[in-house]
C-alpha positions as CSV (number, residue, x, y, z in Angstrom):
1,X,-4.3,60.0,-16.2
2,X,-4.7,60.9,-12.5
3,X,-1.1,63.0,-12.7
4,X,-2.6,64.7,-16.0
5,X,-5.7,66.1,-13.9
6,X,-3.5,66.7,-11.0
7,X,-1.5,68.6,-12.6
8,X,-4.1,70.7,-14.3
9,X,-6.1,71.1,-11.3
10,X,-2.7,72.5,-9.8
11,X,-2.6,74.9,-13.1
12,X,-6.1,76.4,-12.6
13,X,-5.5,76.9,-8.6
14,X,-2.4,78.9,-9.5
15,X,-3.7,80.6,-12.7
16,X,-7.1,81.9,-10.2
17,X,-4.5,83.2,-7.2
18,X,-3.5,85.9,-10.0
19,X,-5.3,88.8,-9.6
20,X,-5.0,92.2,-11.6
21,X,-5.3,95.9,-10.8
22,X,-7.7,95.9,-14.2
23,X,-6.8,98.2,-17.1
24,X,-6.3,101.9,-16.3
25,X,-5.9,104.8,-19.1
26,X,-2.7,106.8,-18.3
27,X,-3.1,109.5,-21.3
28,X,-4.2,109.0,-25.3
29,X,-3.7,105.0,-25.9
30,X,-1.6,104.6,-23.3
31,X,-2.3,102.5,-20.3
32,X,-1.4,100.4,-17.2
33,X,-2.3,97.1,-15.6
34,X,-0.8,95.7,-12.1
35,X,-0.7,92.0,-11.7
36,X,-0.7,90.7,-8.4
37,X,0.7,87.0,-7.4
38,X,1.6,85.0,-4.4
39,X,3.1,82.1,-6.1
40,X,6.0,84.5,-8.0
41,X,6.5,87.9,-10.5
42,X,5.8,85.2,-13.7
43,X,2.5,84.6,-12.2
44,X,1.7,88.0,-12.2
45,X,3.5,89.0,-15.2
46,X,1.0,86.4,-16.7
47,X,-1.8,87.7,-15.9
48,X,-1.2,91.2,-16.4
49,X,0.1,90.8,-19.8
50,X,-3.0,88.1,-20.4
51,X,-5.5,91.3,-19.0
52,X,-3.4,93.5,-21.6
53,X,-3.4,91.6,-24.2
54,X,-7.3,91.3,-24.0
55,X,-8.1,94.8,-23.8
56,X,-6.2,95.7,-26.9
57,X,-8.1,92.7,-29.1
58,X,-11.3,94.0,-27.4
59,X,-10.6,97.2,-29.3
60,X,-9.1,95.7,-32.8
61,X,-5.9,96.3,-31.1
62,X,-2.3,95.4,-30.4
63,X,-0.8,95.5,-27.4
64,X,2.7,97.9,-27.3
65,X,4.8,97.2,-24.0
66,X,6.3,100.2,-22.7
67,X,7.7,100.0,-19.3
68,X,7.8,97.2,-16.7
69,X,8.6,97.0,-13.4
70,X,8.2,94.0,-10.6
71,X,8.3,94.3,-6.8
72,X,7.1,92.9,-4.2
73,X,5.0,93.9,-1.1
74,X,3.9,92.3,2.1
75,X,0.3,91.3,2.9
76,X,-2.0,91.5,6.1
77,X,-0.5,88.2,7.2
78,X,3.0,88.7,6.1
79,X,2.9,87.2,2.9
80,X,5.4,88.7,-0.4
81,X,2.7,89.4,-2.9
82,X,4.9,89.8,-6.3
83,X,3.9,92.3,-8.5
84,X,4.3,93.1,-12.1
85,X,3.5,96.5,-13.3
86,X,2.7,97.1,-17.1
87,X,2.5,100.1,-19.0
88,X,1.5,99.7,-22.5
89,X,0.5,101.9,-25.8
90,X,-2.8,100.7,-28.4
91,X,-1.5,100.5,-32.0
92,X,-2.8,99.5,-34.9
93,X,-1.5,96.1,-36.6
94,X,0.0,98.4,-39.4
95,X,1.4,101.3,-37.2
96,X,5.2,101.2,-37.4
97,X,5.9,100.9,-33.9
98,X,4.0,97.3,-33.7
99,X,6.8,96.4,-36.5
100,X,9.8,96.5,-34.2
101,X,8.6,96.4,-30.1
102,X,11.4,97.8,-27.7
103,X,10.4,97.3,-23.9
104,X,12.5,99.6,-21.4
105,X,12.9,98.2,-17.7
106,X,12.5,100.9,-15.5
107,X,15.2,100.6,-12.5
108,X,14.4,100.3,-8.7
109,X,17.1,102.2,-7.5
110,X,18.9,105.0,-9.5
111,X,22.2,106.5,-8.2
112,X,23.7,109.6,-9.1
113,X,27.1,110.5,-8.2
114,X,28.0,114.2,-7.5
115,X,31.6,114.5,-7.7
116,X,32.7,117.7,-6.8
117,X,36.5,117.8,-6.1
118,X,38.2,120.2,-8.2
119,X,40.7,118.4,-10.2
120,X,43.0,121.3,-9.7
121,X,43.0,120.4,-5.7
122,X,45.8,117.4,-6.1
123,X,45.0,114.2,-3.8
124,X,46.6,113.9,-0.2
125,X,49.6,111.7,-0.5
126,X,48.8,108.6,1.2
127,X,51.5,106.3,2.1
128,X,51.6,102.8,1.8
129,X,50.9,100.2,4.4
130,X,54.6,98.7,4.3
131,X,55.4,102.0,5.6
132,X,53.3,102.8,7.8
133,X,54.1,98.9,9.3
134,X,57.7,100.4,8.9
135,X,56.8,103.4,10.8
136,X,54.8,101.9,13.5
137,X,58.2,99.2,14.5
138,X,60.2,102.3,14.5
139,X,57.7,104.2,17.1
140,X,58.2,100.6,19.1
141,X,62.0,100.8,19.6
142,X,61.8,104.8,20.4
143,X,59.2,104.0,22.8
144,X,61.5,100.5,24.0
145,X,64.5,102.9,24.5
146,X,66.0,100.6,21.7
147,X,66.9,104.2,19.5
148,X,67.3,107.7,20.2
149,X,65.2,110.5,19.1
150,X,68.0,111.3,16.6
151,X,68.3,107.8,15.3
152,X,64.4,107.6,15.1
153,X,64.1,111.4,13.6
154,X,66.9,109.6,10.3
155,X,65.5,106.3,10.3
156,X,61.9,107.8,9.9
157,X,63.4,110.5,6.8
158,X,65.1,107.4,5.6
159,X,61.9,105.4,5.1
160,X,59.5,108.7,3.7
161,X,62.1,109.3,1.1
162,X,62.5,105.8,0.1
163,X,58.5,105.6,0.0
164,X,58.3,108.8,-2.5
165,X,60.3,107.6,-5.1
C-alpha cells in the first residue's frame, strides 16, 4: 500500500512540473500549444496534447494534430527544459479529416544540396593509392641515387599506364 501512494505521489509531482504555453490561435481553427518539461519531451508532449485536447471538447470539438516538433532549451540554472510544440486544427466529429488523422514531423535541420558541376566538365582523373605508394618508393630510390633520371622518367610511365587500363 505504502509503494501504491509512493508511487502516485511521485505521478502528481511529475504530472505538476509540466507546464504549457496555453492555447494560442494561429489562423481560422487552427492553433498551437507549447509544453514545457524538465523530467523529458513525453512529459511535455503530455501535457500539451492533455491542454489540446481540452480546448477542443471545451468547444464540442476534436482535436486534429498538424505539426509537431520537440527541442530542448536551457534554463536560468542550466537545466534542459524539453519542449513539445503542437499545432493543431478544430473539426467537427463528422468532418472527413477527423476520419483518417495524418501528423507531419517538422525537421530540425533541412539540407539542401546545390550541385552545380556541369556534367559536361569530366572529373579529374585521380589515381589510386597503390600508385601513388608506387610513385612515392620510386621518388625514394631517385632521391637514394639507387636509379637514374631516365630509369625513374620509364619506371614512372610504366606504372601511369599500367594504372589507366
Amino acid at each position: 500500500m505504502k509503494s501504491i501512494t509512493a508511487s502516485l505521489v511521485l505521478v502528481a509531482f511529475l504530472a505538476a512540473c509540466a507546464t504549457t504555453s496555453g492555447v494560442m490561435p494561429m489562423g481560422k481553427d487552427t492553433y498551437i500549444v507549447t509544453g514545457s518539461s524538465e523530467f523529458g519531451t513525453a512529459s511535455a508532449q503530455k501535457a500539451a496534447v492533455s491542454e489540446a485536447n481540452a480546448f477542443a471538447a471545451a468547444r464540442g470539438k476534436r482535436m486534429l494534430p498538424l505539426t509537431v516538433q520537440s527541442g530542448g532549451e536551457l534554463d536560468f540554472m542550466g537545466d534542459t527544459i524539453r519542449t513539445y510544440e503542437l499545432q493543431f486544427r478544430l473539426v467537427g466529429e463528422d468532418d472527413p479529416e477527423w476520419q483518417r488523422t495524418q501528423l507531419n514531423a517538422v525537421p530540425d535541420t533541412v539540407v539542401t544540396i546545390n550541385d552545380t558541376r556541369n556534367p559536361a566538365i569530366p572529373k579529374a582523373d585521380v589515381p589510386s593509392p597503390d600508385l601513388l605508394v608506387e610513385l612515392k618508393k620510386l621518388r625514394a630510390l631517385l632521391d637514394e641515387g639507387a636509379i637514374t633520371q631516365d630509369e625513374f622518367d620509364e619506371l614512372k610511365a610504366r606504372l601511369l599506364a599500367k594504372d589507366e587500363n
